[in-house]
N, C-alpha and C positions, 0 to 999 in steps of 0.2 A: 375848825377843821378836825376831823376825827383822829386820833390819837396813831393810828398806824402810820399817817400822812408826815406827822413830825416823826415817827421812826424811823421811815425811810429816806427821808431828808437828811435826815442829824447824819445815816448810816452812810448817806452816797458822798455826802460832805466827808465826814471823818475817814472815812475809809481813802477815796482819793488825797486827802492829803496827809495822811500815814504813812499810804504807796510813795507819794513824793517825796516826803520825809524823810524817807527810809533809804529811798532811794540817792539823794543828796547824802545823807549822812555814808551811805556805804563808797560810795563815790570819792567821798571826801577823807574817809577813813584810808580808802585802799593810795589817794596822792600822797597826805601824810606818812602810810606808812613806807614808804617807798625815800621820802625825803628824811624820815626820821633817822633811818638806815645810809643814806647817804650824809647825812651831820653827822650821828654818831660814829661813821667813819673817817668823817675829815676832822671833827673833833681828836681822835684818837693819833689821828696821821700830825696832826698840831701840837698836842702835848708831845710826844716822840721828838718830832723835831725840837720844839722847846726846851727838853729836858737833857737831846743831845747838847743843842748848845750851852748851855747852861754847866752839863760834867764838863765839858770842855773848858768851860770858861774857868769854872773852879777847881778843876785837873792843873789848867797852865798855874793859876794861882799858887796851890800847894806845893808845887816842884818850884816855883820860885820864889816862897817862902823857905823851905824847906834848903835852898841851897843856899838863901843869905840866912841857916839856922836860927832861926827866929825861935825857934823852939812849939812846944804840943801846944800852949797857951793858945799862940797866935794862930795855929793852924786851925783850934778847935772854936776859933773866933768866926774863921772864914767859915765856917763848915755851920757853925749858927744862923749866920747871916743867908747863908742857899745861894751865894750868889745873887743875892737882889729878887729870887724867884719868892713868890711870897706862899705857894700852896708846896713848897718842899716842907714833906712829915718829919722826915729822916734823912742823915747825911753820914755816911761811914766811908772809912780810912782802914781797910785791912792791910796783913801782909799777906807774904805768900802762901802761911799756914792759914788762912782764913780765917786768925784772930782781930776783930775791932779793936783798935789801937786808941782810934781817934773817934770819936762820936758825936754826933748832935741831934736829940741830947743827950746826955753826958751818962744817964743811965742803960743806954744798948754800948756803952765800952765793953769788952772783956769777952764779946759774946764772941761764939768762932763758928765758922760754916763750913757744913763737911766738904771736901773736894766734889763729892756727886751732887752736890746742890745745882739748883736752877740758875743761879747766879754764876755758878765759876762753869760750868757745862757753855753757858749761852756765850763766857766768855772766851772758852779754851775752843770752842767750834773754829776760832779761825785761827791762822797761823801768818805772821806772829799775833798774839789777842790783842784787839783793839778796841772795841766797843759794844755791848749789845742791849737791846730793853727786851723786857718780858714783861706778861700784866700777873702778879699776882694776888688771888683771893685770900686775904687772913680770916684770923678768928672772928675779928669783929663783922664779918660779914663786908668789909670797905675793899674793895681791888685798887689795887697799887701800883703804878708802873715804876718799874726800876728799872733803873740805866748805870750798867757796870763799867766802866773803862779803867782800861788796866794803865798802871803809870809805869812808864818804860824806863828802865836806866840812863845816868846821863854821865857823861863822862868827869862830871863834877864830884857826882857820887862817892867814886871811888877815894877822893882828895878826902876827904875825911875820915874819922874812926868809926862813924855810924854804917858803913855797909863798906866797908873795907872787904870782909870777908865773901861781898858777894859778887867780886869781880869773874867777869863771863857770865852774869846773867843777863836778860833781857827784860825782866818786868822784875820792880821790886812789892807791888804790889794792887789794890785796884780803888777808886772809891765807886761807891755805892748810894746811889739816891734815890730815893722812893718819895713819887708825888700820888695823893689821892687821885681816881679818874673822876669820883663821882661827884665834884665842884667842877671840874672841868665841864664834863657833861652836862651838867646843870646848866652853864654857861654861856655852851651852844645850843642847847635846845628851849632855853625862856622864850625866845621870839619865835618859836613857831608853835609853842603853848598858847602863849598871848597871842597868837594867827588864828589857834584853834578856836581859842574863844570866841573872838569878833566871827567868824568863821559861822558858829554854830548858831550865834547871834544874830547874823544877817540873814542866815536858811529861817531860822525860824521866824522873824519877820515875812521871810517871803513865802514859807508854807501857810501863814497866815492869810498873805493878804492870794496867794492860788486859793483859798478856801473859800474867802469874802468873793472873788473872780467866780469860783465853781460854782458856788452859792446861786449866786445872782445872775449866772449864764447861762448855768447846765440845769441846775439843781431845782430850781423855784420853776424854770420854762418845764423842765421835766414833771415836774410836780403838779400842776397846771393841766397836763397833756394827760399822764395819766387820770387826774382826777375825771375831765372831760369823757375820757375813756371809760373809765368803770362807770358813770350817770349814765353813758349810753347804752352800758353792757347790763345795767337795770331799767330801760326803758323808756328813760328821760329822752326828750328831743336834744336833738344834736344843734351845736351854736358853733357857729365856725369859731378857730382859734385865728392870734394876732400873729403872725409869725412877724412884727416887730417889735411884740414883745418877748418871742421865744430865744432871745441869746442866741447863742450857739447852734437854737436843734430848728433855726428857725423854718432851715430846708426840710424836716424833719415835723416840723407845724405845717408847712404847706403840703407835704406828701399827704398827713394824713386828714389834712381837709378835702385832700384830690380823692384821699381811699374814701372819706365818707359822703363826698358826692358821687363817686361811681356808686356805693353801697346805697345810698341813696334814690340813685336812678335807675343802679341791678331790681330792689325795693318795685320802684315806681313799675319797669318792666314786668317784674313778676306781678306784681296785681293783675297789669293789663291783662298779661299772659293767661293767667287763671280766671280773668273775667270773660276775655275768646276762647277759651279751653271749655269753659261751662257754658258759654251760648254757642260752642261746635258739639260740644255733647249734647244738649238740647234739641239745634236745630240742625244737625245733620240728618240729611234723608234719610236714613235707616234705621233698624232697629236697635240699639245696645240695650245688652244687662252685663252687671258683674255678678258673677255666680261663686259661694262658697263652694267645699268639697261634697256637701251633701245638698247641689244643685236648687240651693235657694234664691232667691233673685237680693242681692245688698242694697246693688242701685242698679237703673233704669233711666234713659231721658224720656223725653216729654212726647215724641212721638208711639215710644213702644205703650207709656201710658195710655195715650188718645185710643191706639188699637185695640189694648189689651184691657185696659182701666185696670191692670195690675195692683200689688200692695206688697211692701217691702216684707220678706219670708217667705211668700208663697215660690211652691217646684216652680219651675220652666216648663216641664213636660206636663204640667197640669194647665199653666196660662197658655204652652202656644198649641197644645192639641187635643184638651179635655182629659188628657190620661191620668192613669192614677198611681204607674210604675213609670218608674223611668223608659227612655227611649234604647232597644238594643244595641244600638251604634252611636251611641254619646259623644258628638266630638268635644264637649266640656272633659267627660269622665277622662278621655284621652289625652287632654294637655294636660290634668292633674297628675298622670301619669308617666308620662312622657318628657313635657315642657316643652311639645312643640307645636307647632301653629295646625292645625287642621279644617278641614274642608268638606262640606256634604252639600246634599240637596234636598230640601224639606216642606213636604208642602202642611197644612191645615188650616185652620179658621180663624177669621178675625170675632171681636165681638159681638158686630151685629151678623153673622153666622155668615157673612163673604168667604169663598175659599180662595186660598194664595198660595203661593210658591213662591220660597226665599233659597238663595244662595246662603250658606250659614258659613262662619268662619271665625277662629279663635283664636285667641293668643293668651299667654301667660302674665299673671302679674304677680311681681317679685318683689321680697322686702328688700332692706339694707343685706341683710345676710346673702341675699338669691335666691327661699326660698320660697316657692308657690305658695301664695296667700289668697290668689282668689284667680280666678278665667274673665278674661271677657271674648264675649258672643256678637259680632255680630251678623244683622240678618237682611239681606238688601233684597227686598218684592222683587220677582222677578215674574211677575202673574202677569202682568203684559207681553213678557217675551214668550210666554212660553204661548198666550195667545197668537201671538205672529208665529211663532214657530209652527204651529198647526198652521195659520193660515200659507207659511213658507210651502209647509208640505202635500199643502193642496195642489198650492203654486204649482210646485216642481212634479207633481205627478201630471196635472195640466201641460205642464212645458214637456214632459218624456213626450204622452201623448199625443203632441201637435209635432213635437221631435222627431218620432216615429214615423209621424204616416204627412210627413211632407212628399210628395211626388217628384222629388227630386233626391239623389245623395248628395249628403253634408257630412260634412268633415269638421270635426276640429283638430288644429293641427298645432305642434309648438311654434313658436314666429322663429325661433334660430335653428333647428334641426329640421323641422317637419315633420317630425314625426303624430303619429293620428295618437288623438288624445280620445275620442270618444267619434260616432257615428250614426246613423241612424237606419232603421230595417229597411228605407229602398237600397241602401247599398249593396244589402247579400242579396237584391232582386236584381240589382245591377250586375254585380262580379260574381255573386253565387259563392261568396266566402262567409262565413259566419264572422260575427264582430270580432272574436276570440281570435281568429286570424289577422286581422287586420290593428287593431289595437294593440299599441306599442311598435308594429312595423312604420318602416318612412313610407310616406306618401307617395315619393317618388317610384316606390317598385311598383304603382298601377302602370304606368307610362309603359306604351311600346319601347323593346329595346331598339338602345341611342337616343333616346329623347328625352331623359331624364335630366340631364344635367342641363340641357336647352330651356327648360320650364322650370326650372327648379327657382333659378334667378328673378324670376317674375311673380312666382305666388308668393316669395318675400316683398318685394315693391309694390305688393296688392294689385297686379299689373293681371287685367282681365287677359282668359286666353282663350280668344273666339273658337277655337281646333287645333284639338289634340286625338293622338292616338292612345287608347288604353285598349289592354288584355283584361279578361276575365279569369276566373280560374280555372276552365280550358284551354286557356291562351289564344283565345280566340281576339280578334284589333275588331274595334268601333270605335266610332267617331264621339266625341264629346266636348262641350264647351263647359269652361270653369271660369266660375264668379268667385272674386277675395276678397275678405273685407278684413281688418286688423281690431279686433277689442281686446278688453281685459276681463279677465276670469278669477277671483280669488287672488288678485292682486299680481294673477302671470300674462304674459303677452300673450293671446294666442289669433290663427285667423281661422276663419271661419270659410272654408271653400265649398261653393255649389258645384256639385255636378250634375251637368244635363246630358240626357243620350239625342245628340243629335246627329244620329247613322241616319235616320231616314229622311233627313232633313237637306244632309251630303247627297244622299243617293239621288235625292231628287229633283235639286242643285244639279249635279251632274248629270242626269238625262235630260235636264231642260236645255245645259250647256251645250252636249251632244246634239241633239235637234235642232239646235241653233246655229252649232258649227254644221249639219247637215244642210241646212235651208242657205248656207251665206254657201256652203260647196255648190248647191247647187244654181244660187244665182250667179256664182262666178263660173258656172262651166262652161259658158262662150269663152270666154276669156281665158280659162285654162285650155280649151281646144285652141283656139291662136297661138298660144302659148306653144303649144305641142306639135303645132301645124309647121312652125318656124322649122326645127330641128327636123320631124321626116323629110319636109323637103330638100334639105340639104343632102340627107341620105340617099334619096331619089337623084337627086343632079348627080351623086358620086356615083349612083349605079348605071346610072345613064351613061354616063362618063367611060368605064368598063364598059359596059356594051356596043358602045361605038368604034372602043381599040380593038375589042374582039371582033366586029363586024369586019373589021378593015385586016385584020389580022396583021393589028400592031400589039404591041404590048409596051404597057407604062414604063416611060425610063423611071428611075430610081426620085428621082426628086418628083416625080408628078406622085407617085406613090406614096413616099412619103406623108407630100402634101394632101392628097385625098383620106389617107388612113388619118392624118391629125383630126383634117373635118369630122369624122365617124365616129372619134373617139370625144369630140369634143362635144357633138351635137347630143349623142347618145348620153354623156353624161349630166347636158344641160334636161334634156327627158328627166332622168335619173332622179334629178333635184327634185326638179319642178312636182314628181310623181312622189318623192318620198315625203316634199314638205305636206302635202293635199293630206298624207295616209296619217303623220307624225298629229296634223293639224284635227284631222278630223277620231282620232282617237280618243280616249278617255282620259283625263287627264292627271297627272302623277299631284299625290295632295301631298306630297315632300316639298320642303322647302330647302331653293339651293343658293346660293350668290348667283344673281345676274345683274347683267347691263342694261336698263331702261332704254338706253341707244339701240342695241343689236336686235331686240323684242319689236321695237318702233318701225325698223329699218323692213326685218321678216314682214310683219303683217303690212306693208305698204307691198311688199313685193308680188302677194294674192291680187293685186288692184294695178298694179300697173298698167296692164292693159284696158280693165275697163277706162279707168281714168284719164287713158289717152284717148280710146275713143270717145270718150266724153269731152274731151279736151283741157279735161281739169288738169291743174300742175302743181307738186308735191314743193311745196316750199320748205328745207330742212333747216333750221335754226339751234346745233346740238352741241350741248355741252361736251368740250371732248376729253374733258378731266375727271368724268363722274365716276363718283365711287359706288360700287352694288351695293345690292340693296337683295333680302332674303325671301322668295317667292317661286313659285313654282313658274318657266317659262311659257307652258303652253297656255294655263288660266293667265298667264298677266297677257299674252298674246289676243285670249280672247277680247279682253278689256279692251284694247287700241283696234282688234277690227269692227267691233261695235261700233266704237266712238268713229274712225273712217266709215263706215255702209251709210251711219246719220248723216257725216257730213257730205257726204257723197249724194244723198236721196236732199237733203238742205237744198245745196246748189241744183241740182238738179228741178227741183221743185220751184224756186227763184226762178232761173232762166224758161224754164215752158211759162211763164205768166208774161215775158218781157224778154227784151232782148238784152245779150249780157255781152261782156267784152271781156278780154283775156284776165282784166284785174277779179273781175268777176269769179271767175273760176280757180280759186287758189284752196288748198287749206297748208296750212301753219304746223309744222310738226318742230315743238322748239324745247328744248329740257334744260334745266340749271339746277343747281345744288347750292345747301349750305352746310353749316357744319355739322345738321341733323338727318334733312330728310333730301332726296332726289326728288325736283317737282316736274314732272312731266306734261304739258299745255297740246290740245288738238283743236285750230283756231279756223277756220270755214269763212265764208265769204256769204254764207244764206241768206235768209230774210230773218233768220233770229228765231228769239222763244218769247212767245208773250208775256206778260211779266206775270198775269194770273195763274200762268204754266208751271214756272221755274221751279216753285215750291214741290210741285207732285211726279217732276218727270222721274225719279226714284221709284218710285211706286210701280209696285209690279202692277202687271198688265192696263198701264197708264200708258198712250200713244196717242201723238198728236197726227199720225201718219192715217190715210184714208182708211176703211178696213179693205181687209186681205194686203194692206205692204207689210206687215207686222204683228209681231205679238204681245208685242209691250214689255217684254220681258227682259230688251237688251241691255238699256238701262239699271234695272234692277238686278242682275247678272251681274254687268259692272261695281254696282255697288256694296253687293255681297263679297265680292273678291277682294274688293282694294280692302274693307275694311278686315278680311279675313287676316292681311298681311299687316293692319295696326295704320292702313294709310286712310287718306281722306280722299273722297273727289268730290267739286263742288262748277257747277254748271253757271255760269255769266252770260249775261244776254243783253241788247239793246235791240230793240226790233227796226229791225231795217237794218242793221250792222251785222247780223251773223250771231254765232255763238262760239263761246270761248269753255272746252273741257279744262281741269284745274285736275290732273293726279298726284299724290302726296305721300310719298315710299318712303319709312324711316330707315336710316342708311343701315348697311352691317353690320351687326358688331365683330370684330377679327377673331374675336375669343370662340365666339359662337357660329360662325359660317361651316355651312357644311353639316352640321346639326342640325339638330330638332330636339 
């Protein structure tokens, strides 16, 4: 293994267990010295006490030698001995002048200690002096504890000649002994020396065997991992590690097997990447270049070659347009500038001299730094759209002109406002406004006023509107029908409404109506003369009546009066009717729509016929819904509708019985109406010989009659069926020959919002 391998090793080894080393020993430094300082104070607190007992012991001693006068001899025997203490240095016997009397040994006799000394100070602090120690340091460098205790007078004392003279004192004098500390000391502290030993003994054993452990758990796995590492970071292939043999960093072996499989398959991605990155640059449909600052081509794929047959260095403006200067609006030159994307439109020649047109567009390419290192261009054909595009614009000038001159006005309008989005020129042939007025206005202001908001609702539901009234720009009303239909525009809702001018078509509609209500006036006017005939005659009898009182020269009492003037008033009003319905009937009829009742309409047109129909002996069978709800139509045209359908069934029956003889069931017709929740359906049912079935289909049809010529015009039918559907209804004809025929009319009921409108 190469030589830095064991450097690093030896360094992570020695170094972690130096750290520990160091660590222990400080550790173990700072216990000792904490206990070293707790011995050497109880060592100290031991000698003290020791040494008290001991002057004590050898205090009492002296005083009881000293009173059985043993003499200096004996005293300076005890004083040798220490009391049995074997580390006493010194042993003195002063008096009160602080001269050693008594010594051991024998040469510190004589010596005398001044009153300010440490010793008589430590002793005279208390009162009376009893005892005291001190530590002190001599010359030899050795510290001393000395323990002074003063020996107190006894009453013995005085019994002799030796201190006779020093009756009333209290102390005759002290002894003094001085033991070394530093054998003491010694003595407490060898077992936690010999602690320190084993101590430092057993650390370094085990910083040893932390070493051997580091070695073989951290150090060697580590060693291993990095080596792995730097083979890979020069290119060697990667070999997984053991992470059962990585000790310690085994989670640490497996992370970085996980790092060099993702790197490994980051690796395998990015190839992929760059191998779809180079066949999308190839094979994407367009054209790229990367262009330097002085618009050279670097790279190119493989289509812009096909076109171009290009060559790495050659301008751009020379391969895409023959030039030989750059182009004046460069969107290259401008992201070199800039650094931002831009955008033109450019046409010229492929190689085999095709012309085209591309969308061109650019972007910036940046180094590490950010700074612009090259452009890319690209350039998407658009030489087929721009062909559609002409042919769009053929298109659409084709579409104006069929736009234009359609024979009808068209509208386009918004699906939610209404309002005219565009038009075409019958419109200002129609309303006489130019488009300029009409575009951007709602739709709704053509509508005669009040009838906007009635149709408004229905060109939204694309709900055809057979007749409407519109203004033109003189305000003048024509009639008109409007087609919806609902498409999309440029992705808006819009509809598209036809408008037809059908005035003349109303007008002529109504003179047909008119002649027809003329010809039915005038075949009912027996019938209205019977009619009329009832009422003068009543008038006649009443005059008669007067002319009789006056003949006789009586006069009406009051109730005959009465009673004649009611006749007069009553009869003349039944005229009245009868003469206003004929004028209401045969008028023109109002093309407003209002709320009516299918019932009241039914009831009027039977009431023109009642007389013929008696004298024909026919009988109005009424079968009527009495719940029904209106329905939105003009009353005199729906009136027309049901005397139509009556005159048919009327001339039906009639035609039946002159062929054969008929019987009262014979001569019936069926006036029966019901509803649902939409429409009001109104039924005129006959007793005839019927409608052939070959008929059924065409009795609609104008001037279609099955009726001999001169009973008819054909047109009754077709009348009818103009109207019903004018109001959004149906009528449909039923037949069975030999059974009669069944009318079917089909009113969509009111709306409540809308009654009364248009």
């Amino acid at each position: 293994m190469p030589h830095n391998f064991f450097s690093s090793r030896l360094s992570l080894t020695l170094r972690s267990s130096l750290i520990v080393f160091l660590v222990l020993v400080l550790s173990v430094g700072v216990v000792y010295f904490f206990a070293f300082k707790n011995i050497r104070a109880a060592a100290m607190n031991s000698l003290t006490d020791s040494a008290d007992r001991v002057s004590k012991s050898m205090a009492a001693n002296v005083e009881r030698l000293m009173l059985a006068q043993v003499g200096g001899e004996g005293v300076r025997g005890l004083l040798q001995e220490g009391g049995g203490h074997q580390n006493i240095s010194t042993s003195l016997l002063r008096d009160k002048t602080g001269l050693a009397t008594l010594a051991a040994p024998r040469a510190s006799e004589g010596a005398v200690t001044a009153s300010e000394s440490r010793e008589c100070l430590s002793c005279h602090r208390q009162d009376p002096p009893a005892a005291a120690a001190s530590f002190v340091r001599k010359e030899d460098g050795e510290t001393y504890l000395t323990m002074v205790r003063a020996l107190p007078v006894r009453q013995g004392c005085f019994a002799g000649s030796c201190h006779a003279e020093e009756v009333g004192q209290g102390v005759l004098g002290t002894l003094s002994v001085e033991i070394p500390v530093s054998q003491a000391l010694n003595d407490a502290v060898l077992p936690m020396r010999q602690g320190i030993a084993v101590t430092l003994s057993v650390m370094m054993l085990g910083v040893a065997g932390f070493a051997a452990w580091i070695s073989r758990r951290v150090t060697r796995p580590y060693a291993r991992i990095a080596t792995a590492l730097k083979g890979k970071s020069a290119g060697t292939s990667w070999t997984d590690l053991d992470p059962h043999s990585s000790g310690e960093l085994r989670e640490l072996a497996a992370s970085v097997n996980a790092i060099a499989q993702s790197v490994r398959l980051r690796q395998q991605d990015m190839d992929e990447k760059l191998s779809m990155y180079q066949s999308l640059f190839d094979g994407v449909p367009c054209l790229i270049t990367v262009q330097d600052r002085d618009l050279r081509l670097i790279r190119y794929n493989k289509l812009f070659w096909e076109h171009f047959g290009a060559r790495p260095a050659d301008h751009c403006f020379r391969i895409y347009k023959g030039r030989n200067t750059k182009c004046a609006n460069c969107p290259v030159e401008k992201t070199f500038f800039d650094g931002k994307s831009h955008t033109t439109e450019e046409k010229g020649f492929y190689k085999d001299g095709t012309p085209a047109h591309w969308i061109v567009r650019t972007a910036p390419v940046r180094n590490s730094a950010g700074e612009i290192t090259a452009v890319m261009e690209m350039s998407l054909d658009i030489t087929q759209r721009k062909e559609l595009e002409e042919k769009l614009k053929k298109s659409e000038r084709t579409y104006s002109t069929i736009f234009d001159n359609i024979p009808v006005a068209v509208f386009e309008l918004n699906a939610e406002d209404l309002v005219v989005r565009n038009c075409n020129r019958k419109m200002s042939q129609l309303y006489g406004y130019c488009k300029g007025e009409v575009i951007g206005k709602p739709f709704t202001q053509l509508f005669a006023h009040g009838s906007p908001g009635f149709h408004a609702e229905d060109l939204r539901n694309q709900k055809r509107i057979p007749q409407a009234t519109h203004i033109d720009k003189e305000d003048k009303e024509f009639f008109v029908s409007i087609d919806v239909s609902r498409t999309s525009l440029n992705g808006d809702s819009i509809l598209l409404a036809v408008v037809t001018d059908v005035t003349d078509r109303i007008r002529t509609e109504q003179q047909v109506i008119h002649s027809s209500k003329m010809a039915t006036l005038g075949e009912m006017a027996a019938g209205v003369a019977h009619e009329l005939n009832q009422p003068l005659a009543v008038l006649k009898m009443v005059a008669n009546f007067f002319v009789r009182k006056l003949r006789r020269d009586e006069g009406p009492s009051l109730d005959e009066l009465k009673h004649m003037t009611d006749k007069i008033v009553g009869n003349v009003d039944r005229a009245t009717k009868i003469i206003e319905h004929m004028r209401e009937f045969g008028r023109k009829p109002n093309l407003e729509s209002s709320p009516v009742f299918v019932n009241e309409v039914m009831q009027r047109a039977c009431d023109f016929f009642s007389e013929q129909l008696k004298i024909r002996d026919i009988v109005i069978k009424w079968e009527l819904d009495p719940k029904q709800p209106p329905v939105l139509a003009d009353p005199n045209r729906l009136e027309q509708v049901f005397i139509n359908l009556l005159v048919n069934a009327r001339d039906a029956i009639d035609d039946k019985c002159s062929e054969r003889q008929c019987t009262p069931r014979d001569r019936i017709i069926t006036m029966r109406t019901r509803s649902n929740t939409r429409h009001v359906v109104a039924e005129v049912v006959d007793t005839g010989p019927g409608i052939p079935k070959d008929v059924v289909a065409r009795i609609f049809e104008p001037f279609f009659s099955t009726k001999e010529v001169g009973r008819g015009t054909g047109l009754g039918l077709s009348i009818c069926y103009d109207i019903v559907t004018d109001y959004d209804g149906t009528i449909h004809a039923f037949s069975k020959s030999g059974h009669g025929a069944r009318f079917v009319v089909s009113l969509p009921i009111a709306d409540p919002a809308r009654q009364g409108t248009q």
